[in-house]
C-alpha positions in Angstrom: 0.0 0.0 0.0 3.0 2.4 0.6 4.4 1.9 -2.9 0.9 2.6 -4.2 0.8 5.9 -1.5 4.1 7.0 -3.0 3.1 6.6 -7.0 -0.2 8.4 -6.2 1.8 11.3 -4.9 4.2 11.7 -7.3 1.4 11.4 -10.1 -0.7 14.3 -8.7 2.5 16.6 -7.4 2.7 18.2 -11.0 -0.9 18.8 -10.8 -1.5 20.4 -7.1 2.2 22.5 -8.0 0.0 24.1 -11.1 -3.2 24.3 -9.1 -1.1 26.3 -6.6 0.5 28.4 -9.4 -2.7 29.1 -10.8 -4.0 30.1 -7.3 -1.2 32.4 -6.7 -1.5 34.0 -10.2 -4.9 34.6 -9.5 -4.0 36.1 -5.9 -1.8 38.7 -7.3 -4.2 39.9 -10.0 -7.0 40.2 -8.1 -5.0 41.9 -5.1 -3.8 44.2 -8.2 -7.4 45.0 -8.9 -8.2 45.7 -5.1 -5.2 47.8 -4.7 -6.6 49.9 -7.9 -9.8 50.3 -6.6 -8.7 51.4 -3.3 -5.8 54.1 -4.7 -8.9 55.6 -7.1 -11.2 55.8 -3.9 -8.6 57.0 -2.0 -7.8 59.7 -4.3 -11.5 61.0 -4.5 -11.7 60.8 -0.8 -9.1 63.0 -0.1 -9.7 64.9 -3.0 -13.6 65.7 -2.1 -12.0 65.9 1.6 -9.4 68.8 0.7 -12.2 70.6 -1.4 -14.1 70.5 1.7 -11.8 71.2 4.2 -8.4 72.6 3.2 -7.4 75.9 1.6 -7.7 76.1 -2.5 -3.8 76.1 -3.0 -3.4 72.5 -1.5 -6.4 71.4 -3.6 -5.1 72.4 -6.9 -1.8 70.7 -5.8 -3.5 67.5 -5.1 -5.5 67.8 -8.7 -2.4 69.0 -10.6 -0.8 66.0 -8.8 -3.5 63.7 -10.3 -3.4 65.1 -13.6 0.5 65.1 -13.8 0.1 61.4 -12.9 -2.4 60.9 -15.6 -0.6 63.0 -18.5 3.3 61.0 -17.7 2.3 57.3 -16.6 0.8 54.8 -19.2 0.1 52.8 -16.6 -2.3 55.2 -14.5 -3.6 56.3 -17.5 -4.9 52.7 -18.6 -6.1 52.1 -14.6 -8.3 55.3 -14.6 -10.1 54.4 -18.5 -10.9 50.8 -16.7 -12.2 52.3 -13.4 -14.4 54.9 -15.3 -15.5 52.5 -17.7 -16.5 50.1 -15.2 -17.9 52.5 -12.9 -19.9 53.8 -15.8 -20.6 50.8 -17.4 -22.2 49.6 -13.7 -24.3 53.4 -13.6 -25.3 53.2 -17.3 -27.3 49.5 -16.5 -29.8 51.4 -14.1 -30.1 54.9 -15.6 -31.8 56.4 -17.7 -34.2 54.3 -15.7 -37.1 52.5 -17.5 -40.9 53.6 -17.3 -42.2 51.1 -14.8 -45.8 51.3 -16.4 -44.4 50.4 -19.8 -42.6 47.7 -18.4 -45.7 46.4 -17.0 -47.7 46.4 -19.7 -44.9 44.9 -22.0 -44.8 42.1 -19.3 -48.4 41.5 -19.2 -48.7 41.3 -23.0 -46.0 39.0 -23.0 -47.9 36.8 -20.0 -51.1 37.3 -22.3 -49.5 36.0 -25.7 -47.5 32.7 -23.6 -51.2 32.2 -22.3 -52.4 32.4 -26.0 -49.4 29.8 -27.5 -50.2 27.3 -24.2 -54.0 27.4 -24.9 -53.3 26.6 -28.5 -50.8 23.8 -28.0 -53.2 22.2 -25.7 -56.2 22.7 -28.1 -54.0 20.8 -30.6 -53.4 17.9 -28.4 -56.6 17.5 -27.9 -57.6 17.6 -31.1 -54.6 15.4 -32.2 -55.9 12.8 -29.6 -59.8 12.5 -30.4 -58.6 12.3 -34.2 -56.3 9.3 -32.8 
């Protein structure tokens, strides 16, 4: 049993080495994302805080800072498009919002036709089965 132990383990020890590379990959690319997320809402947090609470001269600093950032480092650049996008992307599914009464209707016409089709298939079993 000890040999069979043995060749078991050293059968699945490539496979649980990639499992664990695949887990760490996915570690660090999520923690990138989080670490993203977190700089961008730190950024408007103490940028809405410093136009809030601090004198205009250290508020155009912190700005100028941002947009120095954005206009030198491809990097930042790419990270704000994706946050916006997504941000957007996540606003644009709820707004502008939909007429609930039209949405209703559309629903209950829908109910109404399904209703129609059912009644219809069942009136053509029937038929098919007194014919048979």
């Amino acid at each position: 049993m000890s040999a069979h132990r043995k060749a078991v383990r050293i059968v699945t020890f490539p496979f649980r080495a990639m499992w664990f590379l695949v887990l760490v990959a996915n570690f660090l690319v999520v923690m990138t994302v989080c670490v993203v997320i977190t700089a961008f809402l730190a950024y408007g947090l103490a940028l809405t805080l410093s136009y809030i609470l601090l004198p205009t001269v250290w508020t155009r600093a912190l700005w100028q800072w941002g947009a120095d950032l954005y206009a030198h480092s491809h990097w930042f650049k790419g990270a704000t498009i994706t946050f916006f996008v997504l941000l957007f992307l996540s606003i644009l599914k709820f707004w502008p919002g939909s007429d609930p009464k039209a949405d209703a209707a559309r629903e209950r016409e829908a109910e109404r036709l399904n209703d129609d089709l059912v009644a219809a298939r069942q009136q053509a079993q029937t038929q098919a089965k007194l014919r048979g």
